[in-house]
N, CA, C and O atoms as a printed pandas DataFrame, in Angstrom:
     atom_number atom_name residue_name chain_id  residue_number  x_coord  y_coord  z_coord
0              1         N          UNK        A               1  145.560   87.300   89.051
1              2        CA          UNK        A               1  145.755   88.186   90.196
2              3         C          UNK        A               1  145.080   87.639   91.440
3              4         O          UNK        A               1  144.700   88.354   92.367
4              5         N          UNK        A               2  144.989   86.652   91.406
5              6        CA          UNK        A               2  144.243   85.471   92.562
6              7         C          UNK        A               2  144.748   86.219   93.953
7              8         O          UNK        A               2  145.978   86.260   93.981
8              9         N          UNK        A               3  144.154   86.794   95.060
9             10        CA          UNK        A               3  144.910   87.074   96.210
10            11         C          UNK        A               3  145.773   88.304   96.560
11            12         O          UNK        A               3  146.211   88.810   97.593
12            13         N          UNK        A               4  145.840   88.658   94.718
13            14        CA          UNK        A               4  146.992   89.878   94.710
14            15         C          UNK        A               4  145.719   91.248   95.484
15            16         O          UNK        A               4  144.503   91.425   95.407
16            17         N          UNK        A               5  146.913   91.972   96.210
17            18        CA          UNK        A               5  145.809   93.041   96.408
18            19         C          UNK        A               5  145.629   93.991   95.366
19            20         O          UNK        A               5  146.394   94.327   94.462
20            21         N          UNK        A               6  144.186   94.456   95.732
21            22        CA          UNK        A               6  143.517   95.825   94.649
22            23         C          UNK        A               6  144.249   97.434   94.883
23            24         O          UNK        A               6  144.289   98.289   95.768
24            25         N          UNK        A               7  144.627   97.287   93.885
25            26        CA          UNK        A               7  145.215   98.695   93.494
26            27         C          UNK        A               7  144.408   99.879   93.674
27            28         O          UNK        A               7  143.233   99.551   93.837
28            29         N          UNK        A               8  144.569  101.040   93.705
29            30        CA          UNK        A               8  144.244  102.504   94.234
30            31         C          UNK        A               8  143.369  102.565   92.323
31            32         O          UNK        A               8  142.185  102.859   92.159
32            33         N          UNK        A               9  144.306  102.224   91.217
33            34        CA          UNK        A               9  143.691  102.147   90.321
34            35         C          UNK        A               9  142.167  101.440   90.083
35            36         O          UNK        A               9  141.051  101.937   89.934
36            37         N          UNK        A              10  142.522  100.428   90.108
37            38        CA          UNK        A              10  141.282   98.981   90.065
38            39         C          UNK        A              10  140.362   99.676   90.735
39            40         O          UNK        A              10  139.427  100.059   90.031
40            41         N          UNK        A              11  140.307  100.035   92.133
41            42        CA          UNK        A              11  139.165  100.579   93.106
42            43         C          UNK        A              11  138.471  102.109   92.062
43            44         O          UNK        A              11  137.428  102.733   92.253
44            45         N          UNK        A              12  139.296  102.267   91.229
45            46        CA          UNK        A              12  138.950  103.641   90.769
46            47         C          UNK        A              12  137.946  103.522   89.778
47            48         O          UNK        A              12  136.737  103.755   89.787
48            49         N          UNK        A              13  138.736  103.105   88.920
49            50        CA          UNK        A              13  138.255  102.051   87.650
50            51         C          UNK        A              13  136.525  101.396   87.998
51            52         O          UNK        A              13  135.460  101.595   87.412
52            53         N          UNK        A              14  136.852  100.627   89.120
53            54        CA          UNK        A              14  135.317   99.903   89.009
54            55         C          UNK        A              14  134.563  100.777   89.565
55            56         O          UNK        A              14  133.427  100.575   89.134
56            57         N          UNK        A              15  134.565  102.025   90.605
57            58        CA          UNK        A              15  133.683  102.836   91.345
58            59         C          UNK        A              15  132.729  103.823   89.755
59            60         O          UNK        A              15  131.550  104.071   89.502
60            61         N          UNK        A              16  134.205  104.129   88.983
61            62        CA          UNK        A              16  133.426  105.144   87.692
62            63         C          UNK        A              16  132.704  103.979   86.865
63            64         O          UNK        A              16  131.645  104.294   86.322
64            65         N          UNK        A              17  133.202  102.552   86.699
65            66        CA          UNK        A              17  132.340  101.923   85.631
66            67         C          UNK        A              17  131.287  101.527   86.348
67            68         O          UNK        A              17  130.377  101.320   85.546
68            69         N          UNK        A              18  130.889  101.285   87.576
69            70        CA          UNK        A              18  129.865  101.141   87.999
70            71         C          UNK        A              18  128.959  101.854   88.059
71            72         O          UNK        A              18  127.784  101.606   87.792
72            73         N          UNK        A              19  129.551  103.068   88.515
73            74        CA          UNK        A              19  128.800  104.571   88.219
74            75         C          UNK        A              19  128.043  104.754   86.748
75            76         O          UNK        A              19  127.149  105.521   86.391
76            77         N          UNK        A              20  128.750  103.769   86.084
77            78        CA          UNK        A              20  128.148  104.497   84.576
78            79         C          UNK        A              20  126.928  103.445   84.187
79            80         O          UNK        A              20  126.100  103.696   83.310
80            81         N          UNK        A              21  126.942  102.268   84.947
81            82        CA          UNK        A              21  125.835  101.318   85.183
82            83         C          UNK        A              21  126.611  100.270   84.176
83            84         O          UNK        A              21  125.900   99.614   83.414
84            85         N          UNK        A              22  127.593  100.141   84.151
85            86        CA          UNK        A              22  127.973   98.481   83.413
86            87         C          UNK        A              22  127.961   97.351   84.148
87            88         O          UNK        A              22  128.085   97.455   85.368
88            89         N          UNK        A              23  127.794   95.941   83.483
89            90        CA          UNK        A              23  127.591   95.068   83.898
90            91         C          UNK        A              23  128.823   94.537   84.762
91            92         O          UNK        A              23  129.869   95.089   84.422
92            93         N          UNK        A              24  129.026   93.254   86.187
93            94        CA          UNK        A              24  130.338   93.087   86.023
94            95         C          UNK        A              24  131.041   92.410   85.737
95            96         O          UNK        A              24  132.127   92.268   86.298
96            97         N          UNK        A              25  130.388   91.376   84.159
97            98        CA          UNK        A              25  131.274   90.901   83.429
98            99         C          UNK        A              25  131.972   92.173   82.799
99           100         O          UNK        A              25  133.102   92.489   83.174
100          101         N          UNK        A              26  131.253   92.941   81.784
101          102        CA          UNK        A              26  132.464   93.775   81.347
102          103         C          UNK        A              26  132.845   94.680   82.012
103          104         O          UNK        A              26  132.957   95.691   81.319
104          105         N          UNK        A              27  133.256   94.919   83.612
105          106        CA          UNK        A              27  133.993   95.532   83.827
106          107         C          UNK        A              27  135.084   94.816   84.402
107          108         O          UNK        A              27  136.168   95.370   84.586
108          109         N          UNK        A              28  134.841   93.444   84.744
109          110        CA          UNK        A              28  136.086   92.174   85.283
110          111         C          UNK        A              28  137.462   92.295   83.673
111          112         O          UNK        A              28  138.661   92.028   83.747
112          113         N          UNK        A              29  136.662   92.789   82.376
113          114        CA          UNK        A              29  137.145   92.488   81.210
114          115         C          UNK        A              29  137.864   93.569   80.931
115          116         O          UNK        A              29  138.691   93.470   80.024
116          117         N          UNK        A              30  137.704   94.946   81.699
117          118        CA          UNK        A              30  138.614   95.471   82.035
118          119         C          UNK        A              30  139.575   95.996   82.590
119          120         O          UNK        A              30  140.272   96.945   82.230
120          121         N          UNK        A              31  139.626   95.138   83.807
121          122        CA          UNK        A              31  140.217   94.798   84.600
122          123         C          UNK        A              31  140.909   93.391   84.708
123          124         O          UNK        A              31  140.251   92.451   85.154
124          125         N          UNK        A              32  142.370   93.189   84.268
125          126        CA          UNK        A              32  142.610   92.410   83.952
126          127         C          UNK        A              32  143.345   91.113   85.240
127          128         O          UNK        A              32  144.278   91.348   86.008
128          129         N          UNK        A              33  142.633   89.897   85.133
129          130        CA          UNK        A              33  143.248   89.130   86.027
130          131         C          UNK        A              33  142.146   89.195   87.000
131          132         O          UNK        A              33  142.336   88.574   88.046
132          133         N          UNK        A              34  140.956   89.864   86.857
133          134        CA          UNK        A              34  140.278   90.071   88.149
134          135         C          UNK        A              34  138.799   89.446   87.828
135          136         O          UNK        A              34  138.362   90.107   86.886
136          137         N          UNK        A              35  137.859   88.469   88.207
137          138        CA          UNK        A              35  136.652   87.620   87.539
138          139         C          UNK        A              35  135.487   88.988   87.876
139          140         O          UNK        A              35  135.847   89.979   88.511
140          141         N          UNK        A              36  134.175   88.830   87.369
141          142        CA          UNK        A              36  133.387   89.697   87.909
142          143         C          UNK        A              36  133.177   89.717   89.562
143          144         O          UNK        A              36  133.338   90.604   90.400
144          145         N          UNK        A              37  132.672   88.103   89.656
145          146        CA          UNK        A              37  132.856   87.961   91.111
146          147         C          UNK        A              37  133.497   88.601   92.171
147          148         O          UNK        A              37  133.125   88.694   93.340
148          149         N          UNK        A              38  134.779   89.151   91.483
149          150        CA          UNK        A              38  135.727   89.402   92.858
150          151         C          UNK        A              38  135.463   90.999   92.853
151          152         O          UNK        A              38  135.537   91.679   93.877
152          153         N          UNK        A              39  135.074   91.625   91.291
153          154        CA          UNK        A              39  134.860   92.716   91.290
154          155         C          UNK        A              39  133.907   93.246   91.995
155          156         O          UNK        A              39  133.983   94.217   92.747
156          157         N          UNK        A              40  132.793   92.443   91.685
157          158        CA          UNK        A              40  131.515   92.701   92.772
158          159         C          UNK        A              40  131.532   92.540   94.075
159          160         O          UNK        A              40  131.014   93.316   94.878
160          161         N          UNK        A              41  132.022   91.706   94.294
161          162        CA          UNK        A              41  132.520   91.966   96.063
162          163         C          UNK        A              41  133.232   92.834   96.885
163          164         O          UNK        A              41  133.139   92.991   98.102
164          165         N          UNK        A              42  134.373   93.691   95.603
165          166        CA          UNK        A              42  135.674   94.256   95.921
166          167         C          UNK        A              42  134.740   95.437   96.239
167          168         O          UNK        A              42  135.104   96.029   97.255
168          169         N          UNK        A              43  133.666   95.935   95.673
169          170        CA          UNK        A              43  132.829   96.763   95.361
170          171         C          UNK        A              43  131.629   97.021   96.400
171          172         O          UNK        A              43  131.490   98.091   96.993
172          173         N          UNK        A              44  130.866   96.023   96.534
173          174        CA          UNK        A              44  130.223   95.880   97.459
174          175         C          UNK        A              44  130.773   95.950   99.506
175          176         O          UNK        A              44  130.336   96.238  100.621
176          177         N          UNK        A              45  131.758   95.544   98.921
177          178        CA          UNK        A              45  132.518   95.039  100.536
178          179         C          UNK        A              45  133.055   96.431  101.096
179          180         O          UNK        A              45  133.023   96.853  102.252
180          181         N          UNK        A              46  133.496   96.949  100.078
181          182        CA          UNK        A              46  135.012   97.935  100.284
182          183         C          UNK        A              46  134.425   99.262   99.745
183          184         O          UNK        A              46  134.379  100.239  100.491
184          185         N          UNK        A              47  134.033   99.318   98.633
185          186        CA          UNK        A              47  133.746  100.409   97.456
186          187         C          UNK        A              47  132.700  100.914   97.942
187          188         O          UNK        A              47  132.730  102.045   98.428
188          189         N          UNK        A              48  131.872  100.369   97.915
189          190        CA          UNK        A              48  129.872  101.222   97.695
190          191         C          UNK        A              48  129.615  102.013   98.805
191          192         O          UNK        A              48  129.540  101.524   99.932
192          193         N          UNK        A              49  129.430  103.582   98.504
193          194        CA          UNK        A              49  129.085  104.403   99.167
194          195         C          UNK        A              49  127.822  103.643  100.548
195          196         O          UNK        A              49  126.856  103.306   99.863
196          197         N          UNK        A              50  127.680  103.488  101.200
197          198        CA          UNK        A              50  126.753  103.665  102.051
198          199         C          UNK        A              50  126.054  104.369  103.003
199          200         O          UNK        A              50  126.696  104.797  103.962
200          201         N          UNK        A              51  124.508  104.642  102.919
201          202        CA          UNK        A              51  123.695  105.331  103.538
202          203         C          UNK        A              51  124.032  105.831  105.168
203          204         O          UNK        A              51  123.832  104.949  106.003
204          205         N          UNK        A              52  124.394  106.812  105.555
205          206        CA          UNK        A              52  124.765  106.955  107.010
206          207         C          UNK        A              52  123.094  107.278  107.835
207          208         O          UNK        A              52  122.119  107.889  107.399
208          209         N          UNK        A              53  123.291  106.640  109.038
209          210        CA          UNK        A              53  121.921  106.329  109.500
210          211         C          UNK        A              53  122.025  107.351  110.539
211          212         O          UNK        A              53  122.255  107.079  111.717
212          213         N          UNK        A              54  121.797  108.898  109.945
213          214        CA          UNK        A              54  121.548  109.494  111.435
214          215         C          UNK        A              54  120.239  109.062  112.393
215          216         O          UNK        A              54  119.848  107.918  112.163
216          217         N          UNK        A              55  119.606  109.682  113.276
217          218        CA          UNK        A              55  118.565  109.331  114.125
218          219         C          UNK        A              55  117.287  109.433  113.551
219          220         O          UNK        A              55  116.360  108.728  113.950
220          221         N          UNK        A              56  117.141  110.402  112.485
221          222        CA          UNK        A              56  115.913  110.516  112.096
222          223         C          UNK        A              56  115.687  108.928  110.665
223          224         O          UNK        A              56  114.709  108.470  110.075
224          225         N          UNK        A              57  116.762  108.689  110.667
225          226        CA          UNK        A              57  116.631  107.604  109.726
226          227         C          UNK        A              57  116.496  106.332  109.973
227          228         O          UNK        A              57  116.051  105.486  109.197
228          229         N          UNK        A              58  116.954  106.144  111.279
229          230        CA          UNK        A              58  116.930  104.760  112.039
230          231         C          UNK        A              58  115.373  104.934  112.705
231          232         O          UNK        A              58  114.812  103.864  112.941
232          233         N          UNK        A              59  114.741  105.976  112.980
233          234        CA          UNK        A              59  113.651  106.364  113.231
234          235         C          UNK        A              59  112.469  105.750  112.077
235          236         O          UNK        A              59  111.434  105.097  111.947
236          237         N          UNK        A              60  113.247  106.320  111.566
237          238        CA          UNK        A              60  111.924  105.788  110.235
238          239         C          UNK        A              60  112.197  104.747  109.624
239          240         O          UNK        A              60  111.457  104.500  108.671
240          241         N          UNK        A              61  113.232  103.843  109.893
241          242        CA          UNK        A              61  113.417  102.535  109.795
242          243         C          UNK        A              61  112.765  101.404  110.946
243          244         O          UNK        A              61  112.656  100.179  110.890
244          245         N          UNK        A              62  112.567  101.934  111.507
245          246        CA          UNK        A              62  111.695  101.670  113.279
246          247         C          UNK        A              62  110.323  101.850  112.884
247          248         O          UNK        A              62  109.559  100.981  113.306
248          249         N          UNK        A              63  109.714  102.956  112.029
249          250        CA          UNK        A              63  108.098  102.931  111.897
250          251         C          UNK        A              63  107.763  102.008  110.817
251          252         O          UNK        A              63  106.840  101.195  110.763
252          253         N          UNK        A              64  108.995  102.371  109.668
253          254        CA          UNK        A              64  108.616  101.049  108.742
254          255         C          UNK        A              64  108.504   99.818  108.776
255          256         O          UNK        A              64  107.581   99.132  108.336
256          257         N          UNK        A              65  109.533   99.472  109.351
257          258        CA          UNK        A              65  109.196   98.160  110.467
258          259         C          UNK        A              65  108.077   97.136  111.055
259          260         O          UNK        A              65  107.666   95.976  111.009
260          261         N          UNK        A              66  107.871   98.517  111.686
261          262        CA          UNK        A              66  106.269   98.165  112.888
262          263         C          UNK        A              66  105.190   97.867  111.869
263          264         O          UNK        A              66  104.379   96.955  112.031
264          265         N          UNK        A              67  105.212   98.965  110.418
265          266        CA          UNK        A              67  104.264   99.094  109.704
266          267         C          UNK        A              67  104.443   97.985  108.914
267          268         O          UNK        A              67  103.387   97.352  108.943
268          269         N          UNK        A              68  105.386   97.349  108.113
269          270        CA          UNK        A              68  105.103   96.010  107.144
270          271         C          UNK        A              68  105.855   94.942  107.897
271          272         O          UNK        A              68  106.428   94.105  107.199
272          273         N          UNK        A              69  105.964   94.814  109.432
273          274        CA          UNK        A              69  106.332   93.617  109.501
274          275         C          UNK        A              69  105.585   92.371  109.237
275          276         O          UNK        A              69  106.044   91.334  108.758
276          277         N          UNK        A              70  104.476   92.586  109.579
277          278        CA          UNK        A              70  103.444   91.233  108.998
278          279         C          UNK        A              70  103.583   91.048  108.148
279          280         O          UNK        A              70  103.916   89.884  107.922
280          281         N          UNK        A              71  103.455   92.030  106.913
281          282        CA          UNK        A              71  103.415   91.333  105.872
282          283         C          UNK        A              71  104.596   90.843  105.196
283          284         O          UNK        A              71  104.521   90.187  104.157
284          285         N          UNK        A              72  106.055   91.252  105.953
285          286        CA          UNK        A              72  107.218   90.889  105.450
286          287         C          UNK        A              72  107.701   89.364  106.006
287          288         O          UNK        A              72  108.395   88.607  105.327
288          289         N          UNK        A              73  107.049   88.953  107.800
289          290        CA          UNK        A              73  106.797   87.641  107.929
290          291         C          UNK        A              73  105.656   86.547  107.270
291          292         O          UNK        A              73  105.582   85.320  107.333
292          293         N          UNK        A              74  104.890   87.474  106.677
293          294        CA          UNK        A              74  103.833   86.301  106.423
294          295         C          UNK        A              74  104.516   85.431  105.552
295          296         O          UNK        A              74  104.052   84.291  105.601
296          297         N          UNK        A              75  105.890   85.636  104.415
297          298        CA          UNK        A              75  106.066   84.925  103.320
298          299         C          UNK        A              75  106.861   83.376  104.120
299          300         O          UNK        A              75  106.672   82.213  103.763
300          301         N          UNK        A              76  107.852   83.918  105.389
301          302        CA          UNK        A              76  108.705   83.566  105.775
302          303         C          UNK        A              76  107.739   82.225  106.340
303          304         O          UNK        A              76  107.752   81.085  105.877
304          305         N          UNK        A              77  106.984   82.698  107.377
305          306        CA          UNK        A              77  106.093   82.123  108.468
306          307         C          UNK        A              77  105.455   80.952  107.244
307          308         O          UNK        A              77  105.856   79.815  107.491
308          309         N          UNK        A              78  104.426   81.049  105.823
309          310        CA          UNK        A              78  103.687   80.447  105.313
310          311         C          UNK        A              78  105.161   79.305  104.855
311          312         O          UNK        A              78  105.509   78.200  105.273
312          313         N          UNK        A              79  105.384   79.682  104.440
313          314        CA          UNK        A              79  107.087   78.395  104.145
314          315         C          UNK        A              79  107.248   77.287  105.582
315          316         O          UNK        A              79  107.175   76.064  105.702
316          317         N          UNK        A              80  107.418   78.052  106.229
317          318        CA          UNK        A              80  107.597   76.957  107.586
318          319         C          UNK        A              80  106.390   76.867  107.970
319          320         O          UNK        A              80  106.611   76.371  109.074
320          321         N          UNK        A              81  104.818   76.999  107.895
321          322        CA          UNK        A              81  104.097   76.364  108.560
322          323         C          UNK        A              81  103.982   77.466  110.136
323          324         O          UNK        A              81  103.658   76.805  111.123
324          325         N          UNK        A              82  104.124   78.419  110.309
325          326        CA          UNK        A              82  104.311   78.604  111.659
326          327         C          UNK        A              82  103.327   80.043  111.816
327          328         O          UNK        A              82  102.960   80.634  110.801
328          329         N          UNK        A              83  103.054   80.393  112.815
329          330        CA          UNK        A              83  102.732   81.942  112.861
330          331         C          UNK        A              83  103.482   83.105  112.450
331          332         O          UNK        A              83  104.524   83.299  113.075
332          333         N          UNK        A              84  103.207   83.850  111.617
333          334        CA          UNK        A              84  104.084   84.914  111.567
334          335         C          UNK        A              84  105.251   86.060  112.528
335          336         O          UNK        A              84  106.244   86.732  112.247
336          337         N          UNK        A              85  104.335   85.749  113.904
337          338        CA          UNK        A              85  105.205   86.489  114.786
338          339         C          UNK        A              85  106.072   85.164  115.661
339          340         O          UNK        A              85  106.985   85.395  116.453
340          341         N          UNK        A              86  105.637   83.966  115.371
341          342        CA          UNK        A              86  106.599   82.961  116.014
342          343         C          UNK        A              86  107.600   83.008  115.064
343          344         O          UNK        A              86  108.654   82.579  115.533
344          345         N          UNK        A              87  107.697   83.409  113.752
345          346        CA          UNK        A              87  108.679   82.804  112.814
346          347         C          UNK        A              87  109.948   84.554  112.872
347          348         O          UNK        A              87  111.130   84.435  112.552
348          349         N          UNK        A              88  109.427   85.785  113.266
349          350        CA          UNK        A              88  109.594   86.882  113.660
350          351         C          UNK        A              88  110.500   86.861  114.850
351          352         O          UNK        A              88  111.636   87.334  114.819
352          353         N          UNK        A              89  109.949   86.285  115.922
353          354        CA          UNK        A              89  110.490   85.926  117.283
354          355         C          UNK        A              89  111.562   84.932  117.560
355          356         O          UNK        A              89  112.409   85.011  118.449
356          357         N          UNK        A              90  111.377   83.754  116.468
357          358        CA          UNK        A              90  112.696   83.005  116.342
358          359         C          UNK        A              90  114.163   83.744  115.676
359          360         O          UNK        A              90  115.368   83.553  115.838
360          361         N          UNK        A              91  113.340   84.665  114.863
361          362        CA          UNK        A              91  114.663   85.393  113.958
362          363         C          UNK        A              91  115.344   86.007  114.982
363          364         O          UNK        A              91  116.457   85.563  115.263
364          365         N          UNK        A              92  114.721   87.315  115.844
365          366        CA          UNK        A              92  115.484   87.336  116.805
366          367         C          UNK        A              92  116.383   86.869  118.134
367          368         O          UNK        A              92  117.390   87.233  118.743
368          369         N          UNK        A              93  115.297   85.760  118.191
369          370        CA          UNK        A              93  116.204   85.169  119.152
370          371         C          UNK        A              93  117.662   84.482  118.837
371          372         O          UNK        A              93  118.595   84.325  119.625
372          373         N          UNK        A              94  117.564   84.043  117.169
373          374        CA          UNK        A              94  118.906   83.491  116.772
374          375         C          UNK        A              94  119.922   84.763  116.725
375          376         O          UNK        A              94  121.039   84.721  117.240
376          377         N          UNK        A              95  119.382   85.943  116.018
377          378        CA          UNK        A              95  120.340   87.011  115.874
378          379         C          UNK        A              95  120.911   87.019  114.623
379          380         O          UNK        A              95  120.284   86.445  113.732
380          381         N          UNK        A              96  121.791   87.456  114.401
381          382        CA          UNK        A              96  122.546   87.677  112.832
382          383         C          UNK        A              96  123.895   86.908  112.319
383          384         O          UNK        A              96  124.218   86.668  111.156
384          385         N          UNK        A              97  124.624   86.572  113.599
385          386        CA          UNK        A              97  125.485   85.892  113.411
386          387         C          UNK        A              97  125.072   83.585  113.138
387          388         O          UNK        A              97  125.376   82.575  112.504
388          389         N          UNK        A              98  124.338   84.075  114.065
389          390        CA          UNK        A              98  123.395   82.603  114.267
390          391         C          UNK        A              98  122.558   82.064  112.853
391          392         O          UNK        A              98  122.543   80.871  112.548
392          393         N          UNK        A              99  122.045   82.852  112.250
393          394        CA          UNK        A              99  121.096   82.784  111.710
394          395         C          UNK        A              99  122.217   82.579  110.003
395          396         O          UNK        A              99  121.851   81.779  109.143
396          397         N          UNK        A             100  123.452   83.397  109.829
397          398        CA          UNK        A             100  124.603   83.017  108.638
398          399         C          UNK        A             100  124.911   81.928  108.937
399          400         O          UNK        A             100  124.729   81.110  108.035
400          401         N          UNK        A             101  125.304   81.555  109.822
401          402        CA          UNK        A             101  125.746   80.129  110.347
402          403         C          UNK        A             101  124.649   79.098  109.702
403          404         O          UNK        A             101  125.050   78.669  108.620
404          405         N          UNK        A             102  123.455   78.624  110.063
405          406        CA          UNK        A             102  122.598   78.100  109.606
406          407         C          UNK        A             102  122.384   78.301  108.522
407          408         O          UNK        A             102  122.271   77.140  108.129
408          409         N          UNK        A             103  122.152   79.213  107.239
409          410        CA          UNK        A             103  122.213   79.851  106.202
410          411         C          UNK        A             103  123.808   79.471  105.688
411          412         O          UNK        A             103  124.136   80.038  104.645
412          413         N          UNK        A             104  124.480   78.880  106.099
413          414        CA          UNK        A             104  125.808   78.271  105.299
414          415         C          UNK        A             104  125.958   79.655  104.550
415          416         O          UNK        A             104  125.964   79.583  103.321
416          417         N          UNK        A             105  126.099   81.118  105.224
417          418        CA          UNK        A             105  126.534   82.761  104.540
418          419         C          UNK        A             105  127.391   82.997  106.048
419          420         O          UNK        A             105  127.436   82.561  107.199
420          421         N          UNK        A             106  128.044   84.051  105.115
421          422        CA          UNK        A             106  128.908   85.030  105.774
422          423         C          UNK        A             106  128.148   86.029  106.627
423          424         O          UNK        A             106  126.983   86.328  106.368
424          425         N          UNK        A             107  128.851   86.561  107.688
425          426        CA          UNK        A             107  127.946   87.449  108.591
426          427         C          UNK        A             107  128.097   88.396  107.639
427          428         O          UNK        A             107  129.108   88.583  106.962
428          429         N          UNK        A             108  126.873   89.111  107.588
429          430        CA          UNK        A             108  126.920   90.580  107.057
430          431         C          UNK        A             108  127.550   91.658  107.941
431          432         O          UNK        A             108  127.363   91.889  109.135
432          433         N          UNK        A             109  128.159   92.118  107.259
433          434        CA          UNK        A             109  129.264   93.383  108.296
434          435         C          UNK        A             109  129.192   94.510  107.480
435          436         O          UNK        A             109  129.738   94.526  106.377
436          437         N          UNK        A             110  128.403   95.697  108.041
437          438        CA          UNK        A             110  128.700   97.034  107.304
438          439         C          UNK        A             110  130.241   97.204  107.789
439          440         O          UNK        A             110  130.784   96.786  108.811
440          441         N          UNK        A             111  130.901   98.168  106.412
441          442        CA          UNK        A             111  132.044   98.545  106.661
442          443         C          UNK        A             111  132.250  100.459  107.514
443          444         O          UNK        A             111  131.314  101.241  107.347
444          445         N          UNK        A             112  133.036  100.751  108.024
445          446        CA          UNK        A             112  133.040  101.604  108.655
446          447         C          UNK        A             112  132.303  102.610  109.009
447          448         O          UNK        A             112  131.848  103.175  110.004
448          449         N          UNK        A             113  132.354  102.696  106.822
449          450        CA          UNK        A             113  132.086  104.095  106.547
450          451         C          UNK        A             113  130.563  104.208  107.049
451          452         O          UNK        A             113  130.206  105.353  107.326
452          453         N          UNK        A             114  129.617  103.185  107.206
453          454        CA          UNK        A             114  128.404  103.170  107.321
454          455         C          UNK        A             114  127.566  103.263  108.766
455          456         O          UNK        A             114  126.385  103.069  109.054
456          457         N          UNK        A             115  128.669  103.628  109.485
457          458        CA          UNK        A             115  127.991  103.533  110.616
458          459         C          UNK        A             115  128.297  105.019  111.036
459          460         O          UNK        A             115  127.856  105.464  112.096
């Protein structure tokens, strides 16, 4: 099923077996023609409920932030040799699209529903 599109079924299928916590080899195995890989993506990309960020949540994503950013650069910063808020300050200045590019990854893109 290389390319073929996902059925109203398939999307159904993997949302309840995921729900039930199976792995996604065996749920690619029941789903036929389809590898785990593609399941997990089909899933991740398209499928998985995501968190809606009203204000009070982006709020407290803003204090958490402030509160472990050091220690969430220190791992980054000690790898390259650099200061923690220089290695902080470069991240932003590349941005998100910049930074996949270099990282040989795909931009991360929430899907609709998540915003």
């Amino acid at each position: 099923k290389n390319g073929t599109k996902w059925t109203q079924q398939e999307d159904e299928l993997i949302v309840l077996l995921r729900g039930e916590g199976m792995k996604w080899e065996d749920i690619s195995k029941r789903i036929p023609g389809r590898s785990a890989i593609s399941c997990r993506l089909r899933y991740q990309n398209y499928l998985e409920k995501r968190a809606h960020w009203d204000e009070e949540k982006k709020n407290k994503l803003a204090r958490l932030y402030v509160r472990f950013k050091e220690a969430m650069w220190q791992k980054v910063a000690s790898e390259m040799g650099v200061p923690w808020r220089s290695a902080e300050a470069m991240h932003w200045t590349l941005g998100p699209d910049e930074i996949a590019q270099r990282a040989n990854q795909p931009v991360f893109q929430l899907n609709a529903a998540a915003t």
